[in-house]
LONU-21956 format. One record per residue (C-alpha): residue in one letter; x, y, z. Coordinates in steps of 0.2 Angstrom, whole numbers, plus 2048, in hexadecimal, padded with zeros to 3 digits. Each point is the difference from the previous one (the first is absolute). Layout:
BEGIN
['a' [X Y Z]];
...
END
This chain:
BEGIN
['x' [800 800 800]];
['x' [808 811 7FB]];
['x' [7FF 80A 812]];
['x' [80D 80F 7FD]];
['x' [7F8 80E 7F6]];
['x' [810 80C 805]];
['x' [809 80C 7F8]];
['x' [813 7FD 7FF]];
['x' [803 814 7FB]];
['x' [7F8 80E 805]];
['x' [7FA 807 7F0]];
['x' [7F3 7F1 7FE]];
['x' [7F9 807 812]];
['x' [7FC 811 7F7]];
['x' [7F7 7F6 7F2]];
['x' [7F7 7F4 80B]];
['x' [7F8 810 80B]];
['x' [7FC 807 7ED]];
['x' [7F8 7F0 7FA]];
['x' [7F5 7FF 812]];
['x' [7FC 813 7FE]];
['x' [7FB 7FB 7ED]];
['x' [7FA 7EE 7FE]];
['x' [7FE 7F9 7F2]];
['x' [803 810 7F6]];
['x' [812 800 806]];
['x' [804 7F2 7F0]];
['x' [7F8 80F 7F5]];
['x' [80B 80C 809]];
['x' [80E 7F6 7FF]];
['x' [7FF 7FE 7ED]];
['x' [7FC 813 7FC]];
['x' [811 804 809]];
['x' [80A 7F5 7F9]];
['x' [7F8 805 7EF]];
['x' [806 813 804]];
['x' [80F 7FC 805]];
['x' [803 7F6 7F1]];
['x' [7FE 80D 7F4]];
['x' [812 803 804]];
['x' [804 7EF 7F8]];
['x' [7FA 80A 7EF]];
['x' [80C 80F 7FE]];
['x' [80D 7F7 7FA]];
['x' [7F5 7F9 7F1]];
['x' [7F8 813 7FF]];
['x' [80F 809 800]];
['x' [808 7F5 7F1]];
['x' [7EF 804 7F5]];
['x' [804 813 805]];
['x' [812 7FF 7FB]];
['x' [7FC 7F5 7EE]];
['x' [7F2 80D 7FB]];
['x' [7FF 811 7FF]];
['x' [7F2 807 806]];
['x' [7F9 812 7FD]];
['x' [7FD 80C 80C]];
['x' [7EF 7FF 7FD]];
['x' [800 7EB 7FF]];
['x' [806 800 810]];
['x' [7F0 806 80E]];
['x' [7F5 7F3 7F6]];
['x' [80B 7F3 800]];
['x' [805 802 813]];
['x' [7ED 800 801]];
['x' [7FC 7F0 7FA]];
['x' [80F 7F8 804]];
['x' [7FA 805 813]];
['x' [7EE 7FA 7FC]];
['x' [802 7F0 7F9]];
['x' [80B 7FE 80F]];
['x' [7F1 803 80A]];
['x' [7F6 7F6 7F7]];
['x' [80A 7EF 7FF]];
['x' [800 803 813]];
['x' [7EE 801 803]];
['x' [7FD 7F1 7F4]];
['x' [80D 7F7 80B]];
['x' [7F9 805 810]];
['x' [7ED 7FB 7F9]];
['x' [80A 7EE 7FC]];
['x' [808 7FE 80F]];
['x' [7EF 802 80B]];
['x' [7F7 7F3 7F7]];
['x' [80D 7F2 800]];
['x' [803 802 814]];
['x' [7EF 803 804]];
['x' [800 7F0 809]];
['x' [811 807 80B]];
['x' [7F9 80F 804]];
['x' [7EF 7F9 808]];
['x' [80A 7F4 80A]];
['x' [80D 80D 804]];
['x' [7F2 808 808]];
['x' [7F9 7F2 80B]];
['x' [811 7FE 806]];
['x' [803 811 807]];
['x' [7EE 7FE 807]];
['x' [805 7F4 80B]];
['x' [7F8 7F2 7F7]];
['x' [806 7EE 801]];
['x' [7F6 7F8 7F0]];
['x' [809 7F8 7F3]];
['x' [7F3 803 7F0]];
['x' [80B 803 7F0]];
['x' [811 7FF 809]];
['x' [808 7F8 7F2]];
['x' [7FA 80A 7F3]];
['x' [805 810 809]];
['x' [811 7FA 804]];
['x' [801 7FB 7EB]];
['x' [7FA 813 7FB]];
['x' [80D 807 80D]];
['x' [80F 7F6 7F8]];
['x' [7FC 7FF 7F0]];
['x' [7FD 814 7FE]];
['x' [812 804 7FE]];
['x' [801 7F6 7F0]];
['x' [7EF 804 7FA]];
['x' [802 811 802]];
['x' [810 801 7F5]];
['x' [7FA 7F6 7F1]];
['x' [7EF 80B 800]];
['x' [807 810 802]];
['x' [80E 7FE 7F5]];
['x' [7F2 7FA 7F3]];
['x' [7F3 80E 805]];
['x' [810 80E 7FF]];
['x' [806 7F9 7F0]];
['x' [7EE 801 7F8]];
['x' [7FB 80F 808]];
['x' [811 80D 7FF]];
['x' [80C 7FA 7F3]];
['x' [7F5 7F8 7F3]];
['x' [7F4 812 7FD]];
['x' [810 809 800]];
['x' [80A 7F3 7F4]];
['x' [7F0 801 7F6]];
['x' [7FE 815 800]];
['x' [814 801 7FC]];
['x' [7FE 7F2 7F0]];
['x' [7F2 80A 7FA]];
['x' [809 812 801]];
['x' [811 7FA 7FB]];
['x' [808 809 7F0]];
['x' [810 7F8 7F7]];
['x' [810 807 805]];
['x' [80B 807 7F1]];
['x' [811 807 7FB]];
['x' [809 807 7F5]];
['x' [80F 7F6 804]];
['x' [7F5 7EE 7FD]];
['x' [7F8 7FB 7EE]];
['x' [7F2 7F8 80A]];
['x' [7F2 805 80E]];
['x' [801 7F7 811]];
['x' [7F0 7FC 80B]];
['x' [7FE 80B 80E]];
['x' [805 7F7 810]];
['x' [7F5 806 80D]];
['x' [7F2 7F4 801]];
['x' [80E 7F3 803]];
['x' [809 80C 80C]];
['x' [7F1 801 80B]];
['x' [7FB 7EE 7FF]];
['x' [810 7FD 807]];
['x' [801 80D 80D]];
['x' [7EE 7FA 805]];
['x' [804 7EF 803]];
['x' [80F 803 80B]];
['x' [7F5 80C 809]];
['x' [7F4 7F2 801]];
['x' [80D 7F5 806]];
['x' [808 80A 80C]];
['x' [7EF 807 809]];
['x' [7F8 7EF 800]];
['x' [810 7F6 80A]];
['x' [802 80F 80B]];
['x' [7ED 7FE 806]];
['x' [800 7ED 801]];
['x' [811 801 80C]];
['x' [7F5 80E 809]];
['x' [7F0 7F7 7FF]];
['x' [80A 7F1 807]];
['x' [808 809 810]];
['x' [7EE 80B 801]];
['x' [7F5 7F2 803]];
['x' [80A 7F7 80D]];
['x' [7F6 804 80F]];
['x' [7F1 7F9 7F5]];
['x' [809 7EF 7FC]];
['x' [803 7FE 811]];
['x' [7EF 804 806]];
['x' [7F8 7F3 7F5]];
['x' [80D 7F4 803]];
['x' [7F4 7EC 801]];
['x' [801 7F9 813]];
['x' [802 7F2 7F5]];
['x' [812 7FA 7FB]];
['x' [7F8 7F7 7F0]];
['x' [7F6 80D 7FA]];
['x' [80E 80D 800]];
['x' [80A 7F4 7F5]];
['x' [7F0 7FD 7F6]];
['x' [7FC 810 800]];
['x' [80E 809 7F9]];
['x' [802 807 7F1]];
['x' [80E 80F 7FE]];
['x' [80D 7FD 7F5]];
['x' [80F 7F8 801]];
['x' [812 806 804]];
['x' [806 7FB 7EE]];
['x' [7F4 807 7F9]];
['x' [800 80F 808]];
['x' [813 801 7FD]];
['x' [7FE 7FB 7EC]];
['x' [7F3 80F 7FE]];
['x' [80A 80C 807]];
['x' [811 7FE 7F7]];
['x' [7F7 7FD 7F2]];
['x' [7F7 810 804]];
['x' [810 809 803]];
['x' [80C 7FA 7F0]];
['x' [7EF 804 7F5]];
['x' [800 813 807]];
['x' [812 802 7FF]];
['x' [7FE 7F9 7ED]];
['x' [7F2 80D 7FE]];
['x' [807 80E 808]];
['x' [812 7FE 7F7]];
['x' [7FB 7FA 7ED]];
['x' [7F5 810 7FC]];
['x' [80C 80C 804]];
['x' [80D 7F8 7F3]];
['x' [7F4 7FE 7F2]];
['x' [7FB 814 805]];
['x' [810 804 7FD]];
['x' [802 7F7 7F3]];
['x' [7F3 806 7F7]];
['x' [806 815 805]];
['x' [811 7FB 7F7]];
['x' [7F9 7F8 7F1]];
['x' [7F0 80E 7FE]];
['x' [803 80F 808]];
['x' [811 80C 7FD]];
['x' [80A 7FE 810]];
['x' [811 7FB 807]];
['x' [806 7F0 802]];
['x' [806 808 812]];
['x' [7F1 806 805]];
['x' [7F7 7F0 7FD]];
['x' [80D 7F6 80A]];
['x' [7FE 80E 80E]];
['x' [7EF 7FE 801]];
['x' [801 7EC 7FF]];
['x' [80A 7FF 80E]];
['x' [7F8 80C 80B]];
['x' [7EF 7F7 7FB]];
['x' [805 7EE 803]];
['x' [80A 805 810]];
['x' [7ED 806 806]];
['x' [7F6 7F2 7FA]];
['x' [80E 7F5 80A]];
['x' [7FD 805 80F]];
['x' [7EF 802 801]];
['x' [7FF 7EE 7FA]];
['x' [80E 7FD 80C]];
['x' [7F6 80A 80D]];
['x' [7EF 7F4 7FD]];
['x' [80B 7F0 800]];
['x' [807 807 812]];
['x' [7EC 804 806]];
['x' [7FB 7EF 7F9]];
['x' [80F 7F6 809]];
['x' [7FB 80A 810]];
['x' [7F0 7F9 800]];
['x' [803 7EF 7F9]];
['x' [80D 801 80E]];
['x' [7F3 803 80D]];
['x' [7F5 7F4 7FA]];
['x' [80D 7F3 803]];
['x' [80A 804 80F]];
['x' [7F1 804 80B]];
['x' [7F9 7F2 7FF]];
['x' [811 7F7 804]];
['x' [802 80C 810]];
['x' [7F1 7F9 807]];
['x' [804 7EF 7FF]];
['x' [80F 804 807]];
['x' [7FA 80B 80E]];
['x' [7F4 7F2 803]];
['x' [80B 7F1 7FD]];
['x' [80A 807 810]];
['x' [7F1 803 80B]];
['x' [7FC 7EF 7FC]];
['x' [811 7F9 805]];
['x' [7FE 806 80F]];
['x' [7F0 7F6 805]];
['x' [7F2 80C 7FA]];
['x' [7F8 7F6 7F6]];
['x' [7EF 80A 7FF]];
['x' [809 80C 7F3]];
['x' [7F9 7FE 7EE]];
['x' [809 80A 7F2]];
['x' [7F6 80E 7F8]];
['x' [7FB 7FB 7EF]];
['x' [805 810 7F6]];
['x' [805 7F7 7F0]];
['x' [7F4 7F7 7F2]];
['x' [810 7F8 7F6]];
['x' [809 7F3 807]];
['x' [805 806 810]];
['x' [7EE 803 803]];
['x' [800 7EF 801]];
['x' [80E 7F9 808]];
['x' [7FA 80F 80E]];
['x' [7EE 7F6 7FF]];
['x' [80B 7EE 800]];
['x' [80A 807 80E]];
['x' [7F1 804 80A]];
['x' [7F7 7F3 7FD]];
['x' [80F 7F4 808]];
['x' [802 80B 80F]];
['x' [7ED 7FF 802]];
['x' [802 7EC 800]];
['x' [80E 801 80A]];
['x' [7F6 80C 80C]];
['x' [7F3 7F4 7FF]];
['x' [80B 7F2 805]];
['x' [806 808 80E]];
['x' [7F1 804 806]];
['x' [7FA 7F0 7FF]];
['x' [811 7F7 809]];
['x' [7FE 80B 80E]];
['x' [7EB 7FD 802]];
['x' [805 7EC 7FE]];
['x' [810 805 80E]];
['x' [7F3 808 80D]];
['x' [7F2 7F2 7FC]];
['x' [80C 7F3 805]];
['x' [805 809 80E]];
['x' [7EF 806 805]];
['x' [7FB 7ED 7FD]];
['x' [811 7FA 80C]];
['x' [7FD 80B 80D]];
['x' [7EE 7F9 800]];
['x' [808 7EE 801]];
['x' [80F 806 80D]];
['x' [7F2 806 80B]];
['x' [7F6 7F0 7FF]];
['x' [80F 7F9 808]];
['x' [803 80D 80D]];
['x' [7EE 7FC 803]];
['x' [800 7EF 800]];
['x' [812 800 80E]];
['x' [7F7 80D 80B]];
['x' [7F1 7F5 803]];
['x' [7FA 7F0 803]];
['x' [7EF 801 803]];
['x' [7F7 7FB 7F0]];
['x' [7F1 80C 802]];
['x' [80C 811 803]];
['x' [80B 7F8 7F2]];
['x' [7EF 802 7F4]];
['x' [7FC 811 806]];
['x' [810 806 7FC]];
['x' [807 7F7 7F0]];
['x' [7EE 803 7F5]];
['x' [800 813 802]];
['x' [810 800 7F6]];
['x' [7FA 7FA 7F1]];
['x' [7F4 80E 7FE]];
['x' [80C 80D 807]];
['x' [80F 7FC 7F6]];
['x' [7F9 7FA 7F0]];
['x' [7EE 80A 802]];
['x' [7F6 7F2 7FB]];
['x' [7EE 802 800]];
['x' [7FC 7F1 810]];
['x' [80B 7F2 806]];
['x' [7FC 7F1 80C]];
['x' [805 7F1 807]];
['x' [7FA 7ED 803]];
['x' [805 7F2 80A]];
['x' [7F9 7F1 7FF]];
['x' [7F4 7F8 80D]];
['x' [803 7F0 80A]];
['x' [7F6 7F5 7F3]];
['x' [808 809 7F2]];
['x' [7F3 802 7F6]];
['x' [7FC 814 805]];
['x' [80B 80D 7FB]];
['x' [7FB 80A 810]];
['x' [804 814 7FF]];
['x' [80D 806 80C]];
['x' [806 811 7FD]];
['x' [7FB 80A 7F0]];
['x' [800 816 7FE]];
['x' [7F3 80D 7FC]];
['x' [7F0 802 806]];
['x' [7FA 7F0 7F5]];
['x' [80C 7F6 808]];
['x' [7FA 805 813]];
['x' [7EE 7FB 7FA]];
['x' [806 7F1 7FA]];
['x' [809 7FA 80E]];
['x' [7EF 806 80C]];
['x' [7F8 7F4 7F6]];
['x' [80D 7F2 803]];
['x' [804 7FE 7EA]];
['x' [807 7F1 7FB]];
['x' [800 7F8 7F0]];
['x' [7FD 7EE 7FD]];
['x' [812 7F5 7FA]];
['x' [7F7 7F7 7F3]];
['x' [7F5 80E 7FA]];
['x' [802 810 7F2]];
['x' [80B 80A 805]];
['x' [812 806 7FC]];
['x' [804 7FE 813]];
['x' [7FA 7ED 7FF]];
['x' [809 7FB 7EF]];
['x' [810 809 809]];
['x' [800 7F6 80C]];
['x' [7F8 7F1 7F9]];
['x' [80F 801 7EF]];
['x' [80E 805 80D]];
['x' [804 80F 7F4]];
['x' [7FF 811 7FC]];
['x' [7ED 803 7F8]];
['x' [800 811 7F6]];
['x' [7F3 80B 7F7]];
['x' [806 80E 7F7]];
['x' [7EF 804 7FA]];
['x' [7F3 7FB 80C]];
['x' [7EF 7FE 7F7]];
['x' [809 7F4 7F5]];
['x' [805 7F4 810]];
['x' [7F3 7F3 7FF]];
['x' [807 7F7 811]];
['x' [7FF 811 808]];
['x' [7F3 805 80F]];
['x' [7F9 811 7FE]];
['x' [7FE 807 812]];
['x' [7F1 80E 800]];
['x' [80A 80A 80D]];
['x' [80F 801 7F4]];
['x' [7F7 807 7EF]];
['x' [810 80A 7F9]];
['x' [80C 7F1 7FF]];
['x' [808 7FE 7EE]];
['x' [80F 7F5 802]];
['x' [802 7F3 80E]];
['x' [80E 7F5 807]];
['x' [7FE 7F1 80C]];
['x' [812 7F8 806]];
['x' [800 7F0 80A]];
['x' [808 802 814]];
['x' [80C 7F1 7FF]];
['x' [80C 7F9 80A]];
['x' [809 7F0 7F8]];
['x' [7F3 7F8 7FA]];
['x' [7F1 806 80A]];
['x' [7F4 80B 7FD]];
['x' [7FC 80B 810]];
['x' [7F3 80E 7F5]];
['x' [802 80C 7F3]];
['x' [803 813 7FD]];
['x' [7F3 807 7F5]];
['x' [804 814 7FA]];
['x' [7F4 808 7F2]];
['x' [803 811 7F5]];
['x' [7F6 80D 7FB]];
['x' [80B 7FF 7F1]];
['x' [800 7F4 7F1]];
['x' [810 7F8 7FE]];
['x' [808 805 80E]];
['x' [80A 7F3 808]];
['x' [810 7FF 7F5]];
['x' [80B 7F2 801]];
['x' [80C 808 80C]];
['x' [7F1 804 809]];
['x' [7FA 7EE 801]];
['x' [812 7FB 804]];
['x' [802 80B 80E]];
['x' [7EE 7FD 808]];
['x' [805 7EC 7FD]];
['x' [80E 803 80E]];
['x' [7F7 809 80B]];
['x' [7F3 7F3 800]];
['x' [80D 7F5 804]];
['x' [807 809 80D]];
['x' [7EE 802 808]];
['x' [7FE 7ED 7FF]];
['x' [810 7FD 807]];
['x' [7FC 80F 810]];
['x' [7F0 7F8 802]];
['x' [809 7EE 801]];
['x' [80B 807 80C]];
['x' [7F3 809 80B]];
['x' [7F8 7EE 7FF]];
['x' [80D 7F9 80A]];
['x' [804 80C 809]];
['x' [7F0 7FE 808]];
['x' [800 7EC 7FF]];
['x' [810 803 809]];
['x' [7FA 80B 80F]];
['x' [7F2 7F4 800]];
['x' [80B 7F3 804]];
['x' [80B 80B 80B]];
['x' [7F1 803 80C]];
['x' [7FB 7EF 802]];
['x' [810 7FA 805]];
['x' [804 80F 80B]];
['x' [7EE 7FB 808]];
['x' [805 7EF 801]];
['x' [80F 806 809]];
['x' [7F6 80A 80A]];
['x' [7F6 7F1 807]];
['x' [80F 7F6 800]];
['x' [809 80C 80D]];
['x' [7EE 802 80A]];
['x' [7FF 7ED 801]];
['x' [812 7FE 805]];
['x' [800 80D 80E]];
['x' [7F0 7FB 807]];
['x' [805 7EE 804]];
['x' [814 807 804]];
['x' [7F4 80C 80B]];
['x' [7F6 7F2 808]];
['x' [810 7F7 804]];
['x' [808 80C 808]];
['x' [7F8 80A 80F]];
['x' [80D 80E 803]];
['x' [800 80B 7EF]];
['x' [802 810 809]];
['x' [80F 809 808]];
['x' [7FF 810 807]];
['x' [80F 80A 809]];
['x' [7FD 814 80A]];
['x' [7F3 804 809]];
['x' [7F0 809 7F9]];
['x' [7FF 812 806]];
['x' [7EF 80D 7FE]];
['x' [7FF 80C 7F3]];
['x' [80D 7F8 7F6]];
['x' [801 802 7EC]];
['x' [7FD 7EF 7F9]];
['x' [805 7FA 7EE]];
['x' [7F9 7EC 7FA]];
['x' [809 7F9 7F1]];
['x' [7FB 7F1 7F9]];
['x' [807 7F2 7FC]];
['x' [7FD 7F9 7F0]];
['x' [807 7F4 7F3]];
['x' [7F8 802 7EE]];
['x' [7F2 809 805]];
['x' [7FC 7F4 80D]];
['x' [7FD 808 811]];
['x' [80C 7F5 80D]];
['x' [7FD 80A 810]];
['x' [809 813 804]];
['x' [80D 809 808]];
['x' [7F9 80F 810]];
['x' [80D 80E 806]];
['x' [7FB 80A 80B]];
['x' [80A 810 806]];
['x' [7FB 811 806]];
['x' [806 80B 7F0]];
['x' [7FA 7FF 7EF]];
['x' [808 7F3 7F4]];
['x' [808 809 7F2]];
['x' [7FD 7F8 7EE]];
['x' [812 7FC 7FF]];
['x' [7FD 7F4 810]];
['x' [7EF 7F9 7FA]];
['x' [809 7FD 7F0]];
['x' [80D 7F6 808]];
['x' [7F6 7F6 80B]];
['x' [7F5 7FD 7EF]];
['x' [810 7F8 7F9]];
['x' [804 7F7 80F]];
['x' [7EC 7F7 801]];
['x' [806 7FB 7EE]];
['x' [80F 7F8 804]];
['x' [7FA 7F7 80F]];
['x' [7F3 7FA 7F7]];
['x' [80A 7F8 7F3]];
['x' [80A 7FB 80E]];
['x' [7EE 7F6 80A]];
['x' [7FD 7F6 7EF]];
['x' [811 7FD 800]];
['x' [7FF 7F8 810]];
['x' [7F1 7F9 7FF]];
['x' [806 7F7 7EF]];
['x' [80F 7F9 80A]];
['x' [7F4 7FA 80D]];
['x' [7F5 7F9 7F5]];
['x' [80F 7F8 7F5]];
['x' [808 7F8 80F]];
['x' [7EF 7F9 804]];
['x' [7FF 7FA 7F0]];
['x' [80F 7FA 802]];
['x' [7FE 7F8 811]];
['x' [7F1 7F7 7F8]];
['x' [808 7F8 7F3]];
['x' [80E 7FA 808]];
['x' [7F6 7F8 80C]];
['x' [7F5 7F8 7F5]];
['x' [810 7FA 7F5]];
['x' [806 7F7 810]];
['x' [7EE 7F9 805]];
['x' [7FF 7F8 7EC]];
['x' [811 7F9 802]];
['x' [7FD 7F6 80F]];
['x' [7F0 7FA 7FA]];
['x' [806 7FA 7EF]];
['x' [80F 7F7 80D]];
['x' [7F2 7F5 807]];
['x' [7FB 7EF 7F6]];
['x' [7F2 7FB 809]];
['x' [7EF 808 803]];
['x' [801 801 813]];
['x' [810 806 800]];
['x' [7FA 80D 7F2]];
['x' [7F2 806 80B]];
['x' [80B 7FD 80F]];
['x' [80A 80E 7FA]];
['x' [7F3 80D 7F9]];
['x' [7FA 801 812]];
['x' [80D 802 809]];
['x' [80B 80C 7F4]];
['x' [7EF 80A 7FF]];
['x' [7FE 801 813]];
['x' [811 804 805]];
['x' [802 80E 7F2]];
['x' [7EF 80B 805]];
['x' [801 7FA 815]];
['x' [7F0 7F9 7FF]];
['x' [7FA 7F4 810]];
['x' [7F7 7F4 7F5]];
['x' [801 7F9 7F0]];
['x' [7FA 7F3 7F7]];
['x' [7FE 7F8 7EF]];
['x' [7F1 7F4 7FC]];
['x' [7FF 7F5 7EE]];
['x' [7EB 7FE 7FD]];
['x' [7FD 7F7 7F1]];
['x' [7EB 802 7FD]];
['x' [7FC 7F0 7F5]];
['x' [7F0 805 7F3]];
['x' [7EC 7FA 804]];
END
C-alpha cells in the first residue's frame, strides 16, 4: 500500500497548497503555465524567420499580431483538449482533497494523469503546426514573387514560405518539449495525489512515457533545430551572393555573426532541455536514495514518492511495493511473535497455577478464566467425568451462561451429541471452525453467538479424566498454534487435576493412619495407665495467688497428660516457649520408654514361652508332656494351683 504522500523538496510544498487551494483546476493551471512559459522555447525558431526575411516596416505590427494570436489560439485549443481527456483526474482529484476515501475511477484517473505529458506534446505539436505555421506557409506561397538578378540568366523562387515553415517548426519543437518538461515537474503534486493504494494498479495503471523515449525525442528534437536553425542561413547567404550585388566580406561577416547566434540559442535550448531532462531523472533517484537510507535504518513504513511515469516510475512503484511486503511481513512475524507469547504465558501460568494449588476446585476457578482473558474467547468450560463415566458433569465454566449452567448442575451425556462427548469418547481433539456445519455439535440456547468451537480431551496416559470445551464468537478462530497451545494446557490441567487427586488420596490416607496412631497411643497408655498406679510426680509446694502455666503433653496430636508451673510472676513467652519444647521432648521421651517397656515385655514373653515349647517338645510321653505344661505354667505366673485335664466327649 503506497502510505508516504511527501514532498522530498520544498517547491512541491508550494504546489501541493496551490493544487488544495485549486482542486482539480490546478491540472488546468498547471498546463496554461507551462504553456506561457514555453513560448520562450519559440524565439529561437521566430528569430531565424525574422533574420531570413525581410520584413517592412509596415509588415511587421500585423505580423507580430498574428503571430501573438495564433499563439493564443493554439493555447486555448490545447487548454480545451487538455480538460476533456483528464476529466476523470480532476473529479477524483477533487474527492481526494475532500477527504474522501472512495476508490470510483482510480485507475482511470491515475492513466489521464500520466499519460497527459505525452498526450499533450503530440496534440499540441499537431494543433500548433496546423493552426500557426501551415496559414502562414500557405499566405507566404501565395504572395511570393521570383527573385532575379542581373548577375544570374535565370529567376529563383522566393524562399520565404520555406523560411517560415522551417522557423515554425523549430518554434513548434522547441515550445512543445519545453511545456511537456514543465508540464511534467507542474503536475507532480497531482501524480502523487492520485497515486492507487493499490501496488497493481499503479503498475497497471501507468501510462507516461518511457525514459528512452523521452531521451530519443529530445536529441532528435535538438539535432533537428540545430539543422533548421543553421541550413537557412547558408542558403540565405548564398542566395545574397549569387542575386544581389554585395561583397563576398560582407556575406561572410554576416554568416558568421548569424550562425554564432543561432548556436547558441540552440545551444542555449539544448542546456534548458538537459536541465529538465536532468531533473526528471535525478529526482527521482534522490528519493530512492533518501529513502533507501531511512530504510536501512529499520524504518520500514517509508514508501518512495512516485514522481516519475517512465521507468523509474516503476521501479519507485516495484520498490514500494517490496517494502510494503516486507512491512507486511514484519508486521506479521511480530503479531505471530506476541501470539506465541501471549499463548505461552497463558500456558506458563497454567503451570504456575497448577504448582500453587492442589485443590481441584480452586485449580478450575483459576485455570478457566485464562482462556478468555488471554486469548478473549467468547466462553470456556470444563468437564470431568462422573464416577460411572458416562456423564460429562460441568465443573467450572466463565460468563454469566456458564454460572447458570453450573446452577443447573450441566452435564452432558458420554455417549450422546456433543463435541464434549465425542472428545472424550475419540480421546482427541474435536474442532469446528464453522459451527452450524458441525453435525456432532450441541447447540446450548444460553450460548447463541458461538461460531467456532474446540473440545480437547483431559488425559493423563491413557485415561480420560474430562474435557476442555472453549467456543468463539469468531469463525475460524482457533489456528493451529492456537489448538497446539490449548492442547498443552489441557494437558497440563489433566496432569494438575491428577496431581490434586492424589494429593487428596494421599492426606486421606495420612489421616487415617495418624487416627490410627492416635488410637494406638490412647490404647497403649490406657492399659500402661492401668498398670501402673503412680503416673504423677510433683515437687514445691503450692502457694496462693500464684501465676500458673499448664502445658500439655502430647505425641501426634494425642493428648498424654500436662506439665503445671506455678510461680508468683508472670511467665514470659520466651519461658512458656521453652517449657513447650521441653513437653515435646519428654513426650517423645514417655513413648520411648514405654516402647522399651513394652519391647522388653515382649521380649520377656517370648523367651519364656521359647523355653516352656522346648521342654515340652523334650518330653515323649503324654504324662510327662502334660506333666510339664503344668508345672512350667505354674511356676512362671506363681499361681497356687494348676491343673491340666484331657476330656475326650465321644458323639450320641
Amino acid at each position: 500500500m503506497a502510505k508516504s504522500r511527501r514532498m522530498p523538496m520544498k517547491n512541491r510544498f508550494s504546489l501541493e497548497q496551490l493544487m488544495h487551494r485549486l482542486g482539480g483546476w490546478y491540472i488546468l493551471l498547471a498546463v496554461a503555465v507551462a504553456q506561457f512559459i514555453a513560448v520562450l522555447g519559440a524565439l529561437p525558431g521566430l528569430l531565424s524567420i525574422r533574420t531570413n526575411i525581410s520584413f517592412s516596416e509596415d509588415q511587421i505590427g500585423p505580423v507580430t499580431l498574428a503571430i501573438l494570436l495564433s499563439i493564443l489560439a493554439t493555447q486555448i485549443i490545447n487548454l480545451t483538449i487538455t480538460w476533456r481527456i483528464t476529466s476523470t483526474a480532476k473529479k477524483r482529484l477533487d474527492l481526494i482533497l475532500a477527504g474522501s476515501n472512495s476508490t470510483n475511477d482510480e485507475l482511470n484517473a491515475w492513466k489521464e494523469i500520466t499519460s497527459l505529458t505525452w498526450r499533450y506534446g503530440v496534440f499540441s505539436f499537431i494543433v500548433s503546426f496546423l493552426v500557426q505555421v501551415v496559414p502562414a506557409y500557405l499566405i507566404a506561397l501565395s504572395e511570393s514573387e521570383a527573385v532575379i538578378s542581373p548577375f544570374q540568366p535565370t529567376a529563383l523562387t522566393s524562399p520565404a514560405p520555406y523560411y517560415i515553415l522551417i522557423g515554425g517548426i523549430v518554434s513548434i519543437l522547441g515550445s512543445t518539449i519545453l511545456a511537456t518538461l514543465l508540464i511534467e515537474r507542474f503536475t507532480l503534486p497531482v501524480r502523487l495525489a492520485l497515486l492507487p493504494k493499490n501496488f497493481e494498479n499503479q503498475l497497471k495503471g501507468r501510462a507516461g512515457a518511457l525514459l528512452i523515449g523521452k531521451f530519443q525525442s529530445v536529441i532528435l528534437a535538438l539535432i533537428l533545430i540545430g539543422i533548421l536553425l543553421v541550413a537557412p542561413i547558408g542558403y540565405q547567404q548564398t542566395v545574397r551572393i549569387l542575386y544581389a550585388e554585395v561583397s563576398s566580406f560582407e556575406v561572410f561577416s554576416t554568416l558568421r555573426i548569424q550562425s554564432i547566434l543561432f548556436s547558441l540559442l540552440a545551444l542555449g535550448l539544448g542546456v534548458g532541455f538537459s536541465y529538465f531532462v536532468f531533473r526528471a531523472v535525478s529526482d527521482p533517484i534522490n528519493d530512492l536514495i533518501k529513502t533507501f537510507d531511512k530504510i536501512e535504518q529499520g524504518d520500514l513504513s517509508q514508501r518512495v514518492p512516485v514522481s516519475a511515469t517512465d521507468e523509474l516510475g516503476i521501479v519507485t512503484m516495484q520498490f514500494n511495493r517490496m517494502v510494503a511486503r516486507l512491512e507486511a511481513l514484519q508486521n506479521t512475524l511480530e503479531q505471530q511473535v506476541a501470539e506465541r507469547t501471549k499463548q505461552l504465558t497463558a500456558s506458563n501460568e497454567v503451570a504456575r497455577v497448577a504448582s500453587s494449588s492442589l485443590d481441584p476446585n480452586e485449580l478450575l476457578s483459576k485455570v478457566i478464566n485464562l482462556f478468555t482473558d488471554q486469548f478473549g474467547y467468547y466462553y470456556a468450560a470444563i468437564y470431568l467425568l462422573d464416577p460411572s463415566e458416562k456423564w460429562a458433569e460441568l465443573r467450572e465454566a466463565t460468563g454469566e451462561a456458564g454460572y447458570v449452567l453450573k446452577q443447573n448442575h450441566h452435564r452432558l451425556e458420554i455417549s450422546g451429541k456433543s463435541m464434549v462427548g465425542m472428545a472424550i469418547r475419540e480421546k482427541s481433539p474435536r474442532i469446528a471452525q464453522i459451527a452450524s456445519e458441525e453435525k456432532q455439535r450441541y447447540e446450548n440456547p444460553l450460548l447463541p453467538y458461538t461460531r467456532s468451537e474446540i473440545a480437547l480431551p483431559l488425559m493423563v496416559g491413557d485415561r480420560v479424566l474430562g474435557a476442555l470445551n472453549v467456543q468463539s464468537m469468531k469463525e475460524a478462530d482457533f489456528g493451529p498454534h492456537v489448538i497446539e497451545t490449548m492442547q498443552n494446557m489441557a494437558s497440563q490441567l489433566a496432569i494438575a487435576l491428577e496431581n490434586a487427586r492424589l494429593f487428596q488420596e494421599a492426606q486421606q490416607n495420612l489421616r487415617e493412619m495418624r487416627t490410627i496412631q492416635q488410637q494406638y497411643l490412647l490404647d497403649a497408655w490406657n492399659e500402661f495407665s492401668m498398670q501402673s498406679n503412680e503416673l504423677e510426680y510433683e515437687v514445691g509446694d503450692q502457694t496462693p495467688n500464684s501465676k500458673k502455666m499448664d502445658i500439655p503433653i502430647s505425641l501426634r496430636d494425642q493428648i498424654l497428660g500436662q506439665i503445671t508451673l506455678e510461680k508468683n510472676e508472670e511467665w514470659s513467652p520466651e519461658q512458656e516457649s521453652l517449657v513447650n519444647a521441653v513437653a515435646t521432648q519428654a513426650a517423645i521421651a514417655l513413648e520411648n520408654a514405654r516402647l522399651v517397656r513394652e519391647s522388653r515385655q515382649i521380649a520377656i514373653r517370648e523367651r519364656m514361652l521359647a523355653e516352656i515349647n522346648s521342654k515340652i517338645w523334650s518330653s515323649a510321653t503324654i504324662e510327662g508332656v502334660l506333666q510339664t505344661v503344668v508345672k512350667e505354667l505354674g511356676k512362671r505366673f506363681d499361681a497356687s494351683r494348676a491343673a491340666i485335664e484331657l476330656n475326650i466327649e465321644e458323639e450320641n
